[in-house]
N, C-alpha and C positions, 0 to 999 in steps of 0.2 A: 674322180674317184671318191668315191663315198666311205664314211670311215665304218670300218667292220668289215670290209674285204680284205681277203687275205694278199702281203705281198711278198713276192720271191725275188731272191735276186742272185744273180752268178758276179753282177757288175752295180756295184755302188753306185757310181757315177750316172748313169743311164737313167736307176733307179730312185734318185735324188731329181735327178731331172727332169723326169718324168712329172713326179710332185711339184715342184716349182712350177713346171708348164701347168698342170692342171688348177692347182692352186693361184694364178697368177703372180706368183711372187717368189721369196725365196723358201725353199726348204725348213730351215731353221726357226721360222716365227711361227711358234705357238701361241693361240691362245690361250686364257685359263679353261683349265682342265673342267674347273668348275660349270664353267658358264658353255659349256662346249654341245651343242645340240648335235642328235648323232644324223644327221644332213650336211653338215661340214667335213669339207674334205679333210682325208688321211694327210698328217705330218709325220715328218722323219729325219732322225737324226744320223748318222754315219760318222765313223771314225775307225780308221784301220793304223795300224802300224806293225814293225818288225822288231821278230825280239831280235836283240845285238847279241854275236856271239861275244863271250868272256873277252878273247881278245881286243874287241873295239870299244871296252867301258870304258879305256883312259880316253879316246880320243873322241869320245862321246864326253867326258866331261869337261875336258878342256873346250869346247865348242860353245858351250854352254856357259853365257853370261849370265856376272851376280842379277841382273835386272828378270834375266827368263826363269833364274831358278826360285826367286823368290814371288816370282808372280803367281796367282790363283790359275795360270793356263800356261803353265810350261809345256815345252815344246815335248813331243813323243819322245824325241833323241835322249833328251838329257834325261828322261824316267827309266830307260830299257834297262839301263844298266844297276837299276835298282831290282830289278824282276832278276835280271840275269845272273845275277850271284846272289842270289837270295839261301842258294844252299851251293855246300861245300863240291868241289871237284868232285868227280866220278871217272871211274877209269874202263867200266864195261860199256860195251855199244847199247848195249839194253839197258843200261841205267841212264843214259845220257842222252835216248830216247826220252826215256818215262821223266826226266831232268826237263828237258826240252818243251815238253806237253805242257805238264806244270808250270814253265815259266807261261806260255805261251796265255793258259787256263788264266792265271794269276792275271796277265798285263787286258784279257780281254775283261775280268771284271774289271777293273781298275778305269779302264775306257770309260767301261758302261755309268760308273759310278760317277764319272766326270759331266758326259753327257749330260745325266740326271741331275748335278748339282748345275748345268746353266739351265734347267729349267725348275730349280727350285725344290727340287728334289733330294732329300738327301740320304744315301745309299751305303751304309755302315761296308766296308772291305768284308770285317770277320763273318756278316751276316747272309752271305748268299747261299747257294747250293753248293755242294762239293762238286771237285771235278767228277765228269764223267755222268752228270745229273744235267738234266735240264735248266737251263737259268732259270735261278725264281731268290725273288727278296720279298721278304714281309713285308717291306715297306713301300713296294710300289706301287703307287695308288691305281686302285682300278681304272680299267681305260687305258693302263699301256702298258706298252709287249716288248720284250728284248729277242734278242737271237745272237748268236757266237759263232763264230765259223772261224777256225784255223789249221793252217798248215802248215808245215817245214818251215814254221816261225813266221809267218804270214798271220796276223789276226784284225779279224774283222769282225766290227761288232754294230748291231745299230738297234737305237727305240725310235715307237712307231705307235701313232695312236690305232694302231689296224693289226692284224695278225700278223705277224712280221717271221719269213725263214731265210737265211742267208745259209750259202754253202761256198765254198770252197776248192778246186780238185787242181791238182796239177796235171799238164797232160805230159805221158809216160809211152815213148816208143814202143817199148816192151806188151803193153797193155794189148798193141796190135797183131800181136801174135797168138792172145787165147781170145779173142774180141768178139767173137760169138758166144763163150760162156761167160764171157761178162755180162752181153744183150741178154742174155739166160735169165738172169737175176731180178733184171726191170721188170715193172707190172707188163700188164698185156698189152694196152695204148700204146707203150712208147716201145714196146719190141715191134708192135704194128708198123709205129711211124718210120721206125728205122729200116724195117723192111722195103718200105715203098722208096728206099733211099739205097737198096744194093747195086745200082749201078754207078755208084758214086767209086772216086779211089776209096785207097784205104786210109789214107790222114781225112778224105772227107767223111767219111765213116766214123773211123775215130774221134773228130771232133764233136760229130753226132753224136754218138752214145755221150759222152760229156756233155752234151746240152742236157741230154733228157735224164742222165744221174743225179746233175746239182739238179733239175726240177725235180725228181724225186726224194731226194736229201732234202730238203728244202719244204715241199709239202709234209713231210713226215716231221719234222721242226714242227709246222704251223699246228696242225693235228690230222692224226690218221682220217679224220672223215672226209678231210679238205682234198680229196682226189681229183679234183676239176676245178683249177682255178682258172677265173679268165685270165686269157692271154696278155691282156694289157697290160697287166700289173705282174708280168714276170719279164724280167732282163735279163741276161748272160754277157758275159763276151769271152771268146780263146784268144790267148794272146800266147805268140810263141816265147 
């Protein structure tokens, strides 16, 4: 995989592995950014975690030894609950939504920031994009790309010397009951591909459109021109 193609991914794991195969090694060793000839394959970093609801901050800190909290690479657990009561109780479903986002927004910069500082990077909290804006810091040197992807507390975040889109979806019984105006919505290709796929059930259908949504979610992340990415460099997995 050469760097400057774009990669998608529904499944981190795959999509890491992928890299390590190509690259013969592991994922995580970067070279200098400096010295980096664009004939050298794509590297990538990944990191996901879950925000904790309020109720699991004590037993999320209790967990948490003096040695991990005070280390430069504490564990996800013992941070959550720093994101999760960052603001006061809410008592509407709609605020504890928009509560929920926020935190979710908040713990994937936080990731991303960490990321960036083992590779020597350093990525101010207060300095990034608001929510609901596409990731971007001033500071990150040309040559690498983030992406964000979360849900229902699920955040996934990862940098990538390559165009990098991550998506996210949960799959939703319910969805299989208007599931042709959903295919509605997809570009042309992937209402194609689905079609040559109506003789499937309907969980196989259903998990169909969810491949080809997070590949759409996902190229629209990299950049709207990126409509055709090869194959090799996109992953998914549905997991019930």
């Amino acid at each position: 995989m050469s760097n400057g193609e774009p990669l998608i991914s529904h499944d981190p794991h795959a999509l890491a592995a992928s890299l390590a195969s190509a690259t013969g090694g592991a994922a995580s060793a970067l070279p200098n950014p400096c010295s980096e000839s664009s004939s050298r394959p794509a590297r990538l970093w990944l990191a996901e975690a879950c925000v904790l609801p309020a109720s699991c901050a004590d037993s999320a800190d209790s967990s948490a030894s003096p040695s991990t909290e005070t280390s430069s690479c504490r564990s996800l657990r013992a941070r959550q609950p720093d994101v999760d009561n960052a603001a006061p109780p809410v008592s509407s479903a709609k605020a504890r939504r928009r509560q929920q986002r926020e935190a979710e927004s908040r713990l994937a910069r936080l990731l991303l920031g960490e990321l960036a500082a083992a590779q020597g990077i350093q990525l101010a909290l207060a300095d990034w994009s608001p929510r609901g804006q596409a990731p971007y810091h001033p500071a990150l040197p040309a040559g690498f790309h983030v992406s964000i992807a979360h849900r229902h507390g699920h955040v996934l975040v990862g940098l990538a010397t390559a165009p990098l889109g991550l998506d996210l979806e949960y799959r939703n019984p319910r969805h299989a009951h208007d599931l042709d105006t959903r295919i509605a919505m997809l570009p042309t290709d992937a209402r194609e591909r689905l079609a040559e796929a109506s003789h499937l059930s309907e969980t196989e259908r259903l998990d169909g459109f969810y491949r080809e949504w997070v590949r759409y979610e996902a190229v629209l992340k990299i950049n709207r021109r990126a409509s055709n990415p090869s194959p090799k460099n996109y992953h998914h997995k549905i997991q019930s």
